[in-house]
Every structure is written in structure tokens, then in C-alpha cells.
N, C-alpha and C positions, 0 to 999 in steps of 0.2 A: 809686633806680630809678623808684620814682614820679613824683617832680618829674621827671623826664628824659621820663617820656610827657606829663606833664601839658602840658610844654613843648611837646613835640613835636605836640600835640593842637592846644592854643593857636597852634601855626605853623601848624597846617594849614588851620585857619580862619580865620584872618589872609588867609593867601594867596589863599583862596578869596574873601573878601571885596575883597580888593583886584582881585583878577582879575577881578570880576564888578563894580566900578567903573571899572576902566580900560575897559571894553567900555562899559559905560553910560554912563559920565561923571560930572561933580561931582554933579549934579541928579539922577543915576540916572534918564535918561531916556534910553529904548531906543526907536528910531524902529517905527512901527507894524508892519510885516512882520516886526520880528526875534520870538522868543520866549522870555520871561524864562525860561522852564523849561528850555530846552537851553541857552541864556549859562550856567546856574549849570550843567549836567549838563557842559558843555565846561571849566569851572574846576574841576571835578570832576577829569576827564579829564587838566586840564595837571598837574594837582597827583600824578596819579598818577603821572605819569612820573619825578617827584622818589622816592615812596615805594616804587616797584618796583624790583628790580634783574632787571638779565638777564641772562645767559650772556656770556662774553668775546666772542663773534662780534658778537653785538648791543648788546654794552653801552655804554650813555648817553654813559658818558666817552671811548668810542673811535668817536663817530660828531660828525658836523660838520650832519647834516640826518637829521631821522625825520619818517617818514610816519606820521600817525595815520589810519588808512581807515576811511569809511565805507561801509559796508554796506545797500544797501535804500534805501526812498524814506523820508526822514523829515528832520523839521526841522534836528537836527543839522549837516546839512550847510551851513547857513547860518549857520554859527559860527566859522567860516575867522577871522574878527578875533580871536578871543580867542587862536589858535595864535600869529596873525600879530604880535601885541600882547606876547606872549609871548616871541618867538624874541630871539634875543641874537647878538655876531656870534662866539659860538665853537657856538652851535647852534641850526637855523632848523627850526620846528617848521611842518608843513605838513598841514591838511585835504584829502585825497585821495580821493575818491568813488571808490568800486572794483566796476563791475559784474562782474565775474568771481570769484568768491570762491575760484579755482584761485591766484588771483598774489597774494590775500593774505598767503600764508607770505611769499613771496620778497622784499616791501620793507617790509610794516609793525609797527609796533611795537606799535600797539596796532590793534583794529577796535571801532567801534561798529556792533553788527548794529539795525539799524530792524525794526522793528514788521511793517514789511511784508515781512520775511524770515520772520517764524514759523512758517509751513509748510516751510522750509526750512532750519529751524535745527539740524535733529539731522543733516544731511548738512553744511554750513557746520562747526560744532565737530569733526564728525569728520573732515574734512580737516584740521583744526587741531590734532588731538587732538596733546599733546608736541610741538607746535611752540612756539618762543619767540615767543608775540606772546598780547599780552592782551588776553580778550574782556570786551568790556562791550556791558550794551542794557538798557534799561528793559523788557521784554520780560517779560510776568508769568510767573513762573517759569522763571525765566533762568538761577538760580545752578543752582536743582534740578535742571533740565537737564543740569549740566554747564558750564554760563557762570562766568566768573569771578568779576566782577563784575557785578550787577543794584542799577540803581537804582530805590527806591519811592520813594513819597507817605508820609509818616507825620509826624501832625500840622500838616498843612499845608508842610513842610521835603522837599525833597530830603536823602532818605537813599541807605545802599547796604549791600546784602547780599554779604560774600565766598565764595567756596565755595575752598577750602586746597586742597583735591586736584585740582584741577585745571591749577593755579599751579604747584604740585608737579612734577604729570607734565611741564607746560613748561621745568623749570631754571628758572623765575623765584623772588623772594624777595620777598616783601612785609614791608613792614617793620611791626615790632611796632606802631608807635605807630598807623599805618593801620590793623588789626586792632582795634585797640582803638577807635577812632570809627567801622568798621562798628554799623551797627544787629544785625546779624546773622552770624556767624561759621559756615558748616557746613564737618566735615570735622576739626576740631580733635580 
């Protein structure tokens, strides 16, 4: 069981590493406008989509295209290459900027909420509350909230904080080994 996460650990940053070299390139050189903090927070992001499961309506393996939506004005949104870099042709991963946070239930799988939602983030989750779509945002105190996912700064690395109950209420499943490379687990 152990070796089965350890492995499972070791794929997950593998994949984040390469995900965040195919955006950058051999040289890991990202042109001046992009922002190395959201490249990794969006490898972050593709990689979840492997570790989460959703509900039979939404589920990974019965869709051909997911919307990953962002939410708010923040850099994120300028990470569309790492989706697009991504996609394969049995499923094409799309960065969708979504100013209506009413039509986020209706197509996306997951939502990143930006920074400059925070006055608005306790009506945003609660439209979302037990819907199948997963919230993530750097947004300090995100999981506490209520958010699913929250990503910190800790020791200079992109980390992330899960909150279970949240996940839960959605019919989504997050897989052990993801749990276990959280910095922070609440709700367990």
C-alpha cells in the first residue's frame, strides 16, 4: 500500500514537472508577460483532473471536452497553453474565463476563483455548494471557507490545502494518493 502511494506521489510530480516544461520549454524559459506561479498553479490544476473523480453525468471518461473556468480577474487566465498542451484527441482541455459565476454549475469541471473575487466568494461556493465541479484559488483562506482546494506559498514551492467536506458534499472523490501530497488535509 505504501509503495502504491509513494508511486502514485512520484507520478504526480513527474507530471507536474513535465507539464510545467512543456509550457516553458527545454531552457525553462517563459516569455516575460507569462507568470511562472500560475504555469505551475495550472499543472497543478491539469494534474487534478487525473486525481479527482466525478459523478457518472460528469465523469472524465464520458466527456470528449471540459471546461476548466476561471473566475475573476487574475493571471491564471493566461495559462490557456498548459490546458491546450495538454489536451489529446480523445479529450480537449479548455481555459474558459467565466464572468457569470450563475453558468459555472452548467459546463465546468473545475473553477479557479481569482483574488479579485474574495468579497464574493461566500455567495460564488454557495451557488456551488453540492454541485459537481471543483473549486480551487489561492485565495488566503479558501479551503476554511469552504473552497476545496487552496493553494499556498510554503517554503518557497507551490503547495495546496484540501478541505474533504466539501468534495464530499459535491459526489466528487479525490484520490488517496492526492490527499496524501496535500500540505494540509481539513475535514478528515
Amino acid at each position: 500500500m505504501r509503495k502504491s502511494r509513494r508511486v502514485l506521489k512520484r507520478f504526480l510530480l513527474y507530471a507536474i514537472a513535465f507539464s510545467v516544461f512543456s509550457v516553458c520549454g527545454p531552457a525553462g524559459i517563459v516569455r516575460a508577460d507569462d507568470n511562472k506561479e500560475y504555469l505551475v498553479k495550472a499543472a497543478f490544476i491539469y494534474n487534478f483532473v487525473k486525481f479527482i473523480e466525478w459523478p457518472d453525468g460528469k465523469a472524465i471518461s464520458k466527456q470528449s471536452s471540459i471546461d476548466i473556468c476561471v473566475a475573476g480577474d487574475t493571471p491564471m487566465a493566461k495559462t490557456a497553453e498548459v490546458f491546450k498542451a495538454a489536451s489529446s484527441a480523445k479529450l480537449n482541455l479548455s481555459l474558459v474565463q467565466e464572468k457569470n459565476a450563475k453558468n459555472i454549475a452548467s459546463h465546468c469541471h473545475i473553477v479557479f476563483i481569482g483574488a479579485s473575487e474574495a468579497s464574493r466568494l461566500d455567495d460564488i461556493l454557495g451557488g456551488l455548494k453540492g454541485q459537481p465541479v471543483l473549486t480551487v484559488s489561492d485565495i488566503d483562506g479558501f479551503a476554511a471557507r469552504g473552497g476545496m482546494i487552496e493553494f499556498v506559498a510554503s517554503d518557497n514551492k507551490i503547495k495546496f490545502i484540501v478541505n474533504t467536506k466539501p468534495i464530499d458534499a459535491a459526489k466528487l472523490h479525490a484520490d488517496a494518493g492526492m490527499l496524501e501530497s496535500a500540505l494540509k488535509v481539513i475535514g478528515r
